[in-house]
N, C-alpha and C positions, 0 to 999 in steps of 0.2 A: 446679507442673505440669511435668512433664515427657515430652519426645518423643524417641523412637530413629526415627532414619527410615536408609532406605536400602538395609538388610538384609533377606536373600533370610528369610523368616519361615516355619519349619516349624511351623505351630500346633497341631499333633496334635487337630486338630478335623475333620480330612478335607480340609484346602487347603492349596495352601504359596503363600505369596504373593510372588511377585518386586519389590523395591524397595519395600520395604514401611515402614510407620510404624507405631509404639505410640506410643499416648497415654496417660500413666498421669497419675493426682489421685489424690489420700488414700490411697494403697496398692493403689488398683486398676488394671484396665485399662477406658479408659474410651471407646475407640477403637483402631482395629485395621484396615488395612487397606492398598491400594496408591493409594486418591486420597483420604486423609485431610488435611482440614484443620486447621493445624499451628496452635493459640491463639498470639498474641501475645504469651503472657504464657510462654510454654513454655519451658523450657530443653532445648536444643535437641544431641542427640547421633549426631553421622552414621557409621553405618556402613557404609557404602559397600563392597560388596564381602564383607563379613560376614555370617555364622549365625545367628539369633536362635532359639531354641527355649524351651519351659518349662523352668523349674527342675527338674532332675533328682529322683525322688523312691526312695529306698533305704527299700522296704518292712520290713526286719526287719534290724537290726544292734543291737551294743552299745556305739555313740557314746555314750562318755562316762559309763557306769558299770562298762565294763572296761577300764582307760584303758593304756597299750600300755607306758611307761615305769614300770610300777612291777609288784609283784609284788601280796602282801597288803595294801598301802597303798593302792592304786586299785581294786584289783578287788571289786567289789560285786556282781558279777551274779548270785552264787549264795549262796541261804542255806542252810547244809551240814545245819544240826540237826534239820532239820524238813522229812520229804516233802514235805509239803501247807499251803505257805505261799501262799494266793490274797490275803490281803491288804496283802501288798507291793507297795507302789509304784514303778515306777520314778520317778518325780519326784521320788523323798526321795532316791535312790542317783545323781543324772548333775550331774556336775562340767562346767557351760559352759566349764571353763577347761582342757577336758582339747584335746591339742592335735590331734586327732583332726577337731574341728570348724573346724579352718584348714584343715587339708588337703580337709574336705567340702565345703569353699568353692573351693578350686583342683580340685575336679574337676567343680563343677558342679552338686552335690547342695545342694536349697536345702531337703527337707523328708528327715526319716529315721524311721523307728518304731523303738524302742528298746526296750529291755525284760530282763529276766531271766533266765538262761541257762538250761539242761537237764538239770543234773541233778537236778530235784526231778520230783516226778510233777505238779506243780500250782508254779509260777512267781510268779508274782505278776501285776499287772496293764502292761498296754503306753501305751506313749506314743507318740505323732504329733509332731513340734513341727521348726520351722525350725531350721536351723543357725548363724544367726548371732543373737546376743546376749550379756549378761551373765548374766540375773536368767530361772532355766530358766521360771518362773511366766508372762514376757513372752515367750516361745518356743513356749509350746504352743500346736498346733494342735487335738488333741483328746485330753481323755483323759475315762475309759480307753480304749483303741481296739483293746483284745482280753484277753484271759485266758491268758498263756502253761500252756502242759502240754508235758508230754515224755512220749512211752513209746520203746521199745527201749533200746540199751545205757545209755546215762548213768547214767539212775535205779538200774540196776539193778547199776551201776558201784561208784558214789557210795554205796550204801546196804547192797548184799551184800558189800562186801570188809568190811564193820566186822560182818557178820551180823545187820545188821537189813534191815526191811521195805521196799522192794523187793527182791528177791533172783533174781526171774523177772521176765522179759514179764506172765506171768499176776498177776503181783501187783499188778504198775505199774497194768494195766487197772481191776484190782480195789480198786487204790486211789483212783483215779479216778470210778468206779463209785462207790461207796462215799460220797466227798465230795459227788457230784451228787445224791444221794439226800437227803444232810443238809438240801442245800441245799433241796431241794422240802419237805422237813418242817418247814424254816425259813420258808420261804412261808408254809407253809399255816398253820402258826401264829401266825404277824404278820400276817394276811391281815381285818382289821376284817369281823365279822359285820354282818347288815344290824338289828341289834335296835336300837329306838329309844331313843333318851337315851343309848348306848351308848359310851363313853370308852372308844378304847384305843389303848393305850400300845409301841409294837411294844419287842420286846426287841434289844438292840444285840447284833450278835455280826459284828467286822467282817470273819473269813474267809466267814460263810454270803453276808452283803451283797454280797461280790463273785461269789460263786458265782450270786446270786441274779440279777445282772445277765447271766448266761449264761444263765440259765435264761429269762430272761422275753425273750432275743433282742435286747437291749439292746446287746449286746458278742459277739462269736465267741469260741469257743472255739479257741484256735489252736494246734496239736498240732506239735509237732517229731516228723515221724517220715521216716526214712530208707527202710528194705525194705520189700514193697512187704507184705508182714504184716504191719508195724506201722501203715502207712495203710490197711489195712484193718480193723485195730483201732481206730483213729482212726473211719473213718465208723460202723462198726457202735455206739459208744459215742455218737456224735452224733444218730444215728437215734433208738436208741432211747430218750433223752430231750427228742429235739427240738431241738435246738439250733445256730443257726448254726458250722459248720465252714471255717477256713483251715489248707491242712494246709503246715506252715514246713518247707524243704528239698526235700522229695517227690524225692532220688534217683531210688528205683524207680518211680516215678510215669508214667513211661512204660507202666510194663508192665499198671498198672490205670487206662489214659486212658480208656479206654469206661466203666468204673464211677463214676468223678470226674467225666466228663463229665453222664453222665446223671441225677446225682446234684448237679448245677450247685457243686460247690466247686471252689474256688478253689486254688491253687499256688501258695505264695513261692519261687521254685526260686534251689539255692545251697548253697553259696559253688562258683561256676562255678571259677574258676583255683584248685583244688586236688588233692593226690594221692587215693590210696586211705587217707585216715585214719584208719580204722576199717574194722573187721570189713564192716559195714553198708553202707557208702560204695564194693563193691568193684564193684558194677555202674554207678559214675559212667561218667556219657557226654555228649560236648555234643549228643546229638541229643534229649536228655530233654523240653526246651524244645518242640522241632519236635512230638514225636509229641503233648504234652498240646495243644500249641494247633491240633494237626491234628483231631484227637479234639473239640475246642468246649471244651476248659478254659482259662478265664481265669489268666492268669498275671503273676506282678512276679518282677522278677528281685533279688535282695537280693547284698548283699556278706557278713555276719554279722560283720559288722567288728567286733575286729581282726582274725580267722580272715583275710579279705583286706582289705588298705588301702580304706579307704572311697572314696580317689579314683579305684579301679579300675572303678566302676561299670560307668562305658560301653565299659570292655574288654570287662569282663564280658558287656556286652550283645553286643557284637561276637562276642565265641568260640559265641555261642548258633548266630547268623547262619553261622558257620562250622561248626555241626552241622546247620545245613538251614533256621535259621528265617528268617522276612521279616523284610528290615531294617524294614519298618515294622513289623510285631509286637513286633520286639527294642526301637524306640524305645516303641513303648505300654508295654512291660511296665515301662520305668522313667520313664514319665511317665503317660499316662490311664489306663492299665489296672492300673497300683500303685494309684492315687487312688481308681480303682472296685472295689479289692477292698478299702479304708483305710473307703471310705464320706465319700471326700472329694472327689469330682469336680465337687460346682459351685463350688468356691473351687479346685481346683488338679488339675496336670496339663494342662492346654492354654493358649493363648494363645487368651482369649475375651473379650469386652466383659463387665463387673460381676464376671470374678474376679480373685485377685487376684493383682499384678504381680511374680510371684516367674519370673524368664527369666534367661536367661545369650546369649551374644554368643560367639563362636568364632569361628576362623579359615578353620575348614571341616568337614565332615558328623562329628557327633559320630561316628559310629565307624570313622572312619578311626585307624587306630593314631596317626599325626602328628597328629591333634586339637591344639590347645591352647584353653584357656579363657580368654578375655581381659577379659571383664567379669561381674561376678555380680551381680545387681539381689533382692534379696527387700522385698515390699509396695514397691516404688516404689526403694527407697533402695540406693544401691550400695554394696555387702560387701564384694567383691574387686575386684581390678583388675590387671591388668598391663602398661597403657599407660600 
């Protein structure tokens, strides 16, 4: 058992508690407050003077399958051969020993979603999972916990300079289109009739299986798109199959906040500290943040790590703040309101009795630029340290 007592505790649950104590057992929280009694048996950690908040959570990067020191030897995030690869997993391609997940630990980030880069039209499937361990299997938090796809330039990067298929916007859609279709024929034919005595046997086909879990709402479809035509390529594709929508990046997403709003999807917006990389990237702005969550769209702010250091998170969130948004918005997007767009919020993102004990300790308001992180606790157990 263990106790933190002392520290001013930002819970991201609607209170911030002055002089406060956690009480963590088995990986949870199991007590939380400012007149909490402290077990006997507790080991006992004062921070006096100190930050407590949750564990930082980096909705969409590629910790540890595009690993930053190497070229073609670490980089897995993309399979060049094939548009339409939905049954790749990230958990076959992330290297726990990539050095990527120390630094996620000195900034604070205790949970990250990983996954498959962009330029295929169809990704592979996403992961959720802590940052600290060996053995990636004891890391996960959830999979799968999305279906990556791309439309705008990548795909059409990647696949029309050798002259194959994608070569348009129009295509990319169309290829996309096209897999979702498979995929409901693949339903409907592995779908057991009600005839009695009836044995059957569904046929295995593991790109429809995953297709099939976007289909039946199981998993979102999670679209990297930049301009604000290609997020509207993005809904209209999701509409008319029905299918949960996170649209990853949303650039232009400012400019269709009333449509995303009304349409309740969600924003991974990112990688904030960058230039104009792209064609598509030319209307970045740090007010993008402000207008979607003025408009009611739910938003996580992501790093797309390595595109930015994963332990920039909470700059990142900072420069949002510095385009218009609430600093408490900017702490939601990378703590409760990551978690609620993850589908992960009664185990993480706030500091709350029965979830679990993933928090960090700092010297002062995470997004002051002087931040430093001085303790990292994930389920209970402390990761990092700097005292």
């Amino acid at each position: 058992m263990l106790a933190i007592t002392g520290g001013r505790i930002i819970t991201m649950a609607g209170r911030i508690i002055e002089n406060g104590t956690v009480v963590v057992q088995h990986g949870k929280i199991c007590e939380i407050g400012a007149n909490v009694q402290i077990p006997k048996d507790a080991d006992i950690i004062d921070v006096t003077g100190k930050v407590i908040m949750p564990g930082m959570i980096d909705a969409h990067s590629h910790l540890g399958i595009v690993e930053e020191v190497y070229r073609e030897e670490g980089n897995d995030g993309n399979e060049y051969t094939d548009p339409v690869t939905p049954h790749l997993r990230a958990i076959d391609g992330i290297n726990p020993a990539d050095l990527g997940f120390r630094d996620a630990l000195a900034g604070g980030v205790t949970t990250v979603v990983t996954g498959p880069g962009s330029d295929n039209v169809i990704g592979g499937e996403m992961v959720a999972m802590k940052t600290a361990g060996t053995v990636i299997d004891d890391m996960i938090v959830r999979f799968p916990v999305g279906l990556k796809a791309a439309l705008g330039e990548n795909p059409k990067r990647c696949y029309g300079r050798d002259r194959k298929m994608p070569a348009t916007r129009m295509a990319s859609a169309a290829i996309l289109r096209e897999a979702l279709v498979r995929g409901q024929e693949y339903i409907k034919k592995n779908t057991p009739n009600s005839g009695v005595g009836e044995v059957h046997i569904p046929e295995r086909d593991l790109k429809m299986e995953a297709l099939a879990r976007v289909l039946k709402r199981q998993v979102p479809l999670r679209i990297h798109a930049h301009r604000a035509d290609d997020i509207m390529t993005a809904v209209r594709i999701a509409r008319e199959f029905q299918v949960n929508l996170v649209i990853e990046h949303g650039t232009e997403g400012h400019i269709v906040a009333n449509q995303l709003a009304n349409l309740g999807i969600s924003v991974v917006i990112g990688p904030v500290i960058t230039n104009r990389a792209k064609v598509e990237m030319q209307r970045v702005t740090l007010e993008t943040a402000r207008v979607l969550s003025a408009a009611g769209v739910r938003i996580a702010i992501m790093t797309d790590h390595p595109v930015v250091p994963i332990q920039y998170l909470a700059l990142s969130a900072a420069l949002t703040v510095k385009g218009g948004l609430s600093e408490d918005a900017a702490l939601r997007a990378v703590t409760i309101d990551a978690a609620r767009i993850l589908g992960l919020e009664n185990n993480l993102g706030s500091l709350e009795q029965g979830k679990d004990a993933d928090f960090i300790v700092l010297d002062r308001h995470p997004l002051d630029i002087l931040c430093r992180i001085e303790q990292v606790f994930i389920n209970g157990v402390k990761v990092y340290s700097i005292i």
